[in-house]
C-alpha positions as CSV (number, residue, x, y, z in Angstrom):
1,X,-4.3,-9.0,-16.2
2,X,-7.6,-9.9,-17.2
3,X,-10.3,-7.3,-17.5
4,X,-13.4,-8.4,-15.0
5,X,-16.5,-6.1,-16.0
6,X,-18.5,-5.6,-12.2
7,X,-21.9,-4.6,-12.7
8,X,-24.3,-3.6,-9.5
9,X,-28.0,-2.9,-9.6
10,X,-28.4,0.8,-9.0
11,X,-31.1,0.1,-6.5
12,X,-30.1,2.3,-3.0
13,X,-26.8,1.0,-2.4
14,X,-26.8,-2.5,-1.1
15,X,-25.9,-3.7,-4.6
16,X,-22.9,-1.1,-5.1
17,X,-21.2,-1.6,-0.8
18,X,-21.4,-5.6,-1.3
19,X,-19.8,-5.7,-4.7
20,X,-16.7,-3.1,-2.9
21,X,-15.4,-6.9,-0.9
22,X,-15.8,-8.6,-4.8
23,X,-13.7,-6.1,-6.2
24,X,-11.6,-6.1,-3.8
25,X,-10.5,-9.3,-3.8
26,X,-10.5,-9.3,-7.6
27,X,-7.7,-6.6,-6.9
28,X,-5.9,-9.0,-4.4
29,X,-5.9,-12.2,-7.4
30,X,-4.2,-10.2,-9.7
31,X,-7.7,-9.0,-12.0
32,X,-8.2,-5.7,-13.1
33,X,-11.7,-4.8,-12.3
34,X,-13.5,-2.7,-14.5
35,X,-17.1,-0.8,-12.8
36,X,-20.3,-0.5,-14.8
37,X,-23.1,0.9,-13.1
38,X,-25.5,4.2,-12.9
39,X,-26.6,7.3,-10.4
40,X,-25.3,6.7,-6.5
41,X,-24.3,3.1,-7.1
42,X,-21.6,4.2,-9.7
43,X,-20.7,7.0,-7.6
44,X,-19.9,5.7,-4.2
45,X,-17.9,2.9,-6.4
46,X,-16.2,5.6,-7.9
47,X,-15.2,7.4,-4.3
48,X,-14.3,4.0,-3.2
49,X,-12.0,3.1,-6.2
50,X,-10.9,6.0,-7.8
51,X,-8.0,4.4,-9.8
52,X,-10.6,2.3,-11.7
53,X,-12.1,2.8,-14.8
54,X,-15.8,2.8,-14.9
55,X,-18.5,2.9,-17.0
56,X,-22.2,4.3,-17.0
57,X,-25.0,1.5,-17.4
58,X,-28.5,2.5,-19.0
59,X,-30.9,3.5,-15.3
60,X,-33.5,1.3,-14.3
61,X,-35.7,4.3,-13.8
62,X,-36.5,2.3,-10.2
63,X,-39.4,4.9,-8.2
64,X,-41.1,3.6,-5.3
65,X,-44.5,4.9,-4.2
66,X,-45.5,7.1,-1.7
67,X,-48.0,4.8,0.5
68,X,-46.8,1.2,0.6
69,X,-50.1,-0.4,-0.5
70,X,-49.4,1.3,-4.1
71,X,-45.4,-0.3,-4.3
72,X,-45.9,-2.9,-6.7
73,X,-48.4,-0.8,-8.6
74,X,-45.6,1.8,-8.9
75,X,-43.3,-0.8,-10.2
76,X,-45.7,-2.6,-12.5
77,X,-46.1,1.1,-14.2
78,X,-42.7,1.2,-14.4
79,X,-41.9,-1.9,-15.9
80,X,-42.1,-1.1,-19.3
81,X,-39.0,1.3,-18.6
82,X,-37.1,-1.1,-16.6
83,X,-37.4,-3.7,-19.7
84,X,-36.5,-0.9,-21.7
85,X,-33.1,-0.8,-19.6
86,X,-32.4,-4.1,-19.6
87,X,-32.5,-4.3,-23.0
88,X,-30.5,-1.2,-23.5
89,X,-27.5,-2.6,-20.7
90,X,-27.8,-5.9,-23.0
91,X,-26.8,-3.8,-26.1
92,X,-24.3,-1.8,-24.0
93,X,-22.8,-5.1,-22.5
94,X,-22.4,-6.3,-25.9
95,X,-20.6,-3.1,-26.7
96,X,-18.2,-3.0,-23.3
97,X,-17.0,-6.8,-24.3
98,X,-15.7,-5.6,-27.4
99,X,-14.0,-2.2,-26.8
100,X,-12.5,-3.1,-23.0
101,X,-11.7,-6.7,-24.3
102,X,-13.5,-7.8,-20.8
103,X,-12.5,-11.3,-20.0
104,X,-15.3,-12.2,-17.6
105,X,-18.5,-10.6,-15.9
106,X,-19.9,-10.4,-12.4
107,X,-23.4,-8.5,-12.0
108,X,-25.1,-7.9,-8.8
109,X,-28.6,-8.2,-10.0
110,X,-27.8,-6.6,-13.2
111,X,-30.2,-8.5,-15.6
112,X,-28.6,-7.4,-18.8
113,X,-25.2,-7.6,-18.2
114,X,-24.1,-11.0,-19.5
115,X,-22.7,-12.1,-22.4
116,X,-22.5,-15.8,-24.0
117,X,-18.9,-14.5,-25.4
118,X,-17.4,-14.6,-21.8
119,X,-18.0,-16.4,-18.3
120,X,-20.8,-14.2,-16.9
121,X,-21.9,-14.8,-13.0
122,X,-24.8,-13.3,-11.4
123,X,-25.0,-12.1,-7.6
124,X,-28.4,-12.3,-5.7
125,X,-29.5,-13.4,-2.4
126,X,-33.1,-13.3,-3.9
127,X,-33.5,-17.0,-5.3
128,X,-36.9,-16.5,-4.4
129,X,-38.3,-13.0,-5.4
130,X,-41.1,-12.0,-3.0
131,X,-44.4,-10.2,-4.3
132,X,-47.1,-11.3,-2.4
133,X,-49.8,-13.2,-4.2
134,X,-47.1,-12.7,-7.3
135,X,-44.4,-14.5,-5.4
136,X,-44.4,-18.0,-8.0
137,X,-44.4,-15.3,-10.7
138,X,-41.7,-12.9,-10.2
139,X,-39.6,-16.0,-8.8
140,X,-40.2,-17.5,-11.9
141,X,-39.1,-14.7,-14.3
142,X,-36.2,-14.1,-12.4
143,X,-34.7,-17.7,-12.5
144,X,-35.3,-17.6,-15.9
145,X,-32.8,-15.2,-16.3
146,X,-30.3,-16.4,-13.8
147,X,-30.3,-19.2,-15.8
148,X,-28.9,-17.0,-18.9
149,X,-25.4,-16.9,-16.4
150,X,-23.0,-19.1,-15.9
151,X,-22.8,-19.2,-12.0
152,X,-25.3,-17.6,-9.8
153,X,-23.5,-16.6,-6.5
154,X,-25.8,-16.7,-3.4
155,X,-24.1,-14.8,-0.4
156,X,-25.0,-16.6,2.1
157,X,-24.0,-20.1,3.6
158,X,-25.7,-23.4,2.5
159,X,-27.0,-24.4,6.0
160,X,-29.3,-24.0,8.9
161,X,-29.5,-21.3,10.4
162,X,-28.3,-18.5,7.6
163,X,-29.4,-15.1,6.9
164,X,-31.7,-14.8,3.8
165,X,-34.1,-17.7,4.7
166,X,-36.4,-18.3,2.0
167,X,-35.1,-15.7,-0.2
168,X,-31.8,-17.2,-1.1
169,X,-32.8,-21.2,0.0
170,X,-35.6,-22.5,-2.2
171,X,-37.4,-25.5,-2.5
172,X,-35.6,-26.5,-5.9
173,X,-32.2,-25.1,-6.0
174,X,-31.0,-24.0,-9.7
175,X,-28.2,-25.9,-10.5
176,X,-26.0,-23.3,-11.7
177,X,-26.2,-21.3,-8.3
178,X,-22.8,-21.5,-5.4
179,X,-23.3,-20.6,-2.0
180,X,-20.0,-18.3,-1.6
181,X,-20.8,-17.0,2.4
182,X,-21.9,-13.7,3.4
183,X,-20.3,-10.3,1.8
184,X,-18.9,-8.0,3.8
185,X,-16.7,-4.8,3.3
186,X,-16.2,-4.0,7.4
187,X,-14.4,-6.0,10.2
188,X,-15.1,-5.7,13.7
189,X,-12.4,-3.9,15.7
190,X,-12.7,-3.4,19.7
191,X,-13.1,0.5,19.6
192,X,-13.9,2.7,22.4
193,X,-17.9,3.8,22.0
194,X,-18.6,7.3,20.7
195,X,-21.9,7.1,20.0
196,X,-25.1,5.5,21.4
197,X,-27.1,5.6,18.0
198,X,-25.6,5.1,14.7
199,X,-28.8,5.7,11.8
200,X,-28.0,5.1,8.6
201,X,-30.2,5.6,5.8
202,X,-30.3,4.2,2.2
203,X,-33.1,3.2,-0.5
204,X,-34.4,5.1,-3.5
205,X,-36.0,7.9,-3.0
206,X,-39.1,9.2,-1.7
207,X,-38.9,6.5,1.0
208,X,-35.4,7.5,2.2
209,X,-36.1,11.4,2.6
210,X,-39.5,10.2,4.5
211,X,-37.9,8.0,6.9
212,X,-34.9,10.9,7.6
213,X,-37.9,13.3,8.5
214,X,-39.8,11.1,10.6
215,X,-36.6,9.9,12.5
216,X,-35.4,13.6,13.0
217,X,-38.8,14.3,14.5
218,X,-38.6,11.1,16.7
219,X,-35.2,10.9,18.0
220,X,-35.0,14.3,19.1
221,X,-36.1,13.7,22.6
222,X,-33.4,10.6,22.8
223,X,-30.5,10.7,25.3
224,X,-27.6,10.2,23.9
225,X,-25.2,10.7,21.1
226,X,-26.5,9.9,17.8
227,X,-24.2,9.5,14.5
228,X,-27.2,10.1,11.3
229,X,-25.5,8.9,8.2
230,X,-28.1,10.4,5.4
231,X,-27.2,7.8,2.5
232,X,-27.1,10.8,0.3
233,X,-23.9,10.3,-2.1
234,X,-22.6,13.4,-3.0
235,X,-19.4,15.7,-4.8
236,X,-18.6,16.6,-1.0
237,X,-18.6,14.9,2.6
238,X,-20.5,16.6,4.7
239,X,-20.2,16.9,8.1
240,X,-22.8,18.8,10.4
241,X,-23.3,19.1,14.5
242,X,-26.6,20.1,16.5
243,X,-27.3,19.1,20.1
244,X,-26.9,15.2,20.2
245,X,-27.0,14.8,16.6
246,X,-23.6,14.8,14.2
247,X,-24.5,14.4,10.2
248,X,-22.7,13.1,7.5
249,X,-24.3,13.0,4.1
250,X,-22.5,9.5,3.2
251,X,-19.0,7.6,4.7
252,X,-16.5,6.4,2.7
253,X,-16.0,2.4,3.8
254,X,-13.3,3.3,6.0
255,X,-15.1,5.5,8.2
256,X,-18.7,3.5,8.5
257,X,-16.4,0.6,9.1
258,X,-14.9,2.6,12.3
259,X,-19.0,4.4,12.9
260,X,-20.1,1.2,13.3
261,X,-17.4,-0.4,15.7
262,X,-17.7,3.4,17.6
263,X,-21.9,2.8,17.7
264,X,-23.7,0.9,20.4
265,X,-26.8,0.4,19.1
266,X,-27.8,0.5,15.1
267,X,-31.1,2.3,13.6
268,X,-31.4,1.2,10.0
269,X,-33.4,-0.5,7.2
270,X,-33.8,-4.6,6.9
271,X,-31.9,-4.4,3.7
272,X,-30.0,-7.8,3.2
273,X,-26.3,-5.5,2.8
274,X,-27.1,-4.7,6.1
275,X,-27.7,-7.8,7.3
276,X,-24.7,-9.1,6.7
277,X,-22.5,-6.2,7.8
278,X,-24.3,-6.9,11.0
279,X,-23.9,-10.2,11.4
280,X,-20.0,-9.8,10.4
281,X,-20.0,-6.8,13.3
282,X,-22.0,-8.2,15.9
283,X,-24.2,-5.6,16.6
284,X,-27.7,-5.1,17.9
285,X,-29.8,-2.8,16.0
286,X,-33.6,-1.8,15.0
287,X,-35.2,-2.5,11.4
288,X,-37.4,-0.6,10.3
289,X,-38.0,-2.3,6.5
290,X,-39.1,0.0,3.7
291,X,-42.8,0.4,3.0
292,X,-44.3,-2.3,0.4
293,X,-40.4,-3.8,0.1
294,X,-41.8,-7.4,0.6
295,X,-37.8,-8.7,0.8
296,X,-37.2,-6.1,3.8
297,X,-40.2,-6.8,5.5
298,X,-39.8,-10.6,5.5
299,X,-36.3,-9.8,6.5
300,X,-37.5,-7.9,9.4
301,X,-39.9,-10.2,10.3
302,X,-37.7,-13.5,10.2
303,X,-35.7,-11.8,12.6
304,X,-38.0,-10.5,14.8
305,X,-40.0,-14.2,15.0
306,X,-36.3,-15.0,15.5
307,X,-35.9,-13.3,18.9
308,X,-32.8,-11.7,17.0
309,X,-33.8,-8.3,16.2
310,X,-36.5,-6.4,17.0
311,X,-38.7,-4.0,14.3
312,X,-42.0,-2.3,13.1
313,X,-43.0,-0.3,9.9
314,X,-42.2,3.6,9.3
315,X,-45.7,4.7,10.4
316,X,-45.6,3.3,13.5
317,X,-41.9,3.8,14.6
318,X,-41.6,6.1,18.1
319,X,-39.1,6.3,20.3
320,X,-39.7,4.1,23.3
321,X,-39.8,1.3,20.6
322,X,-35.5,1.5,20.6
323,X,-35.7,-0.3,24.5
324,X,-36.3,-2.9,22.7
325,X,-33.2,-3.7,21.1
326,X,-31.8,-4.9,24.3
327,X,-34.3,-7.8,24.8
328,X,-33.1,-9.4,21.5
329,X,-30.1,-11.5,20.9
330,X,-28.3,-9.5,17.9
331,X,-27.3,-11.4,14.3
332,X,-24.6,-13.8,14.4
333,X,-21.7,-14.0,12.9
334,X,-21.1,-17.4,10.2
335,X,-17.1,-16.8,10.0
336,X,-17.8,-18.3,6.3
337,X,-14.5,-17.6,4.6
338,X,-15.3,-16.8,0.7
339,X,-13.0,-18.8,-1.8
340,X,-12.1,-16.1,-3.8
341,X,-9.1,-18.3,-5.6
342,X,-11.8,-21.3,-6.2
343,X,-14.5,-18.6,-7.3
344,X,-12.1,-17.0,-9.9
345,X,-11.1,-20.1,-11.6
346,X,-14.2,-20.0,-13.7
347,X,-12.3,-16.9,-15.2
């Protein structure tokens, strides 16, 4: 069995749920997966596979701002540490090659993690990185190291219409990047309906916590049944009731694949993991994108423009705003059928 190294960005937990499908089917070809990552990206991969051996990365150190008009401030202070990191995961890369006689490589976003010894492919759906007036800047960096990679897998499909939109289609495509389909780690199933709300919550922290707050406040006058998934990885589940409200710290992807089946109606961020579990299930939902997260707001807005899904920022979310949801059409879903065989020949 060869040894496959799979390496998510630690950056809420987009990275971590859409690499669970990749290492799954890794599993299925006969590769033995091996999971490199740090905080609650290695963690929920660690409740999810707890047969695997895994491996802590160097942190990104990644802090978002308080008030969205200082988020790329925040992370231009920070960038000294995240270069720091990269560099570090570089050296530690080097060092996992060697001592767990890794075969090949997949990161998800992972800048560090490659090696010239072994086929290495990076996962983004961000061919184009967003920054505002910085947009030809950042894009630019961040080619430049996909370009370090062997294969760049984009997942999305290669046509009109598709999910990421300018993100993952640009003007000149690098030639080392394959359009694999969306990733997805839920199906849809025809369950009865339990709940009328499903929220669920993810994103580095302090935007997470201040979303949960304002939400709670919000949604307590809403009639219905509301499942509110917190996106907080811990040691234990756990599982709380009051009035219409029933909270679970995090789900395994067992039981947000059967929340979401069991949910009419979906409250959530614009991340692009989300996206695609949506379009695979079907389901009508609410973005609200996180403050200064120029990917999640285009996201949100694309959609909106779209007639798909409706949205509006943190600040000015109330409640009335969810009647919405029924006037748009709901995410589509591409039935794109990954090639995992053809994928994994490059191994």
């Amino acid at each position: 069995m060869k040894n496959i190294l799979v390496a998510p960005l630690n950056w809420g937990l987009g990275h971590a749920t859409r690499c669970i499908p990749v290492i799954q089917a890794l599993l299925d070809h006969g590769f033995n997966p091996i999971i490199a990552s740090d905080g609650v990206a290695l963690e929920l991969l660690q409740k999810e596979f707890p047969s695997l051996q895994s491996i802590e990365l160097p942190s990104y150190q990644i802090e978002y701002a308080k008030k969205e008009a200082y988020f790329k401030w925040k992370l231009l202070w920070n960038s000294p540490k995240m270069i720091a990191a990269i560099l570090a995961e570089k050296n530690r890369t080097r060092q996992i090659v060697e001592t767990y006689q890794i075969d090949g490589i997949i990161s998800d976003n992972r800048l560090g993690v490659y090696s010239h010894k072994v086929t290495s492919i990076f996962i983004t759906h961000q061919l184009n990185v967003m920054t505002g007036n910085t947009t030809w800047l950042t894009t630019k960096l961040h080619q430049l190291f996909i370009k370090k990679f062997d294969e760049c897998w984009v997942p999305d499909v290669n046509t009109v219409p598709n999910l990421s939109g300018a993100l993952g289609h640009p003007e000149i495509v690098p030639k080392n990047v394959k359009y694999i389909g969306p990733l997805c780690r839920l199906h849809k199933k025809n369950l009865p309906k339990k709940y009328d709300l499903m929220v669920i919550l993810s994103g580095p922290e302090p935007q997470r916590t201040m979303l949960e707050e304002k939400l709670l406040t919000e949604l307590k006058a809403y009639r219905g049944d509301i499942l509110f998934v917190k996106g907080k990885i811990e040691s234990q589940q756990k599982i709380e009731k009051q009035a219409q409200f029933t909270f679970y710290n995090y789900m395994d992807s067992k039981q947000i694949e059967i929340a979401f089946n069991e949910s009419e109606r979906i409250l959530c961020r614009s991340g692009y993991t989300t996206v695609m579990d949506l379009a695979k299930l079907k389901k009508k939902a609410f973005f609200i994108p996180t403050p200064g997260q120029y990917e999640q707001e285009y996201l949100a807005k694309k959609f909106k423009e779209e007639g798909l899904i409706p949205s509006c920022k943190q600040d000015k979310f109330k409640l009335h705003k969810l009647d919405k949801i029924d006037v748009y059409k709901g995410l589509r879903n591409f039935e794109s059928h990954t090639k995992w065989k053809d994928l994994f020949e490059v191994f």
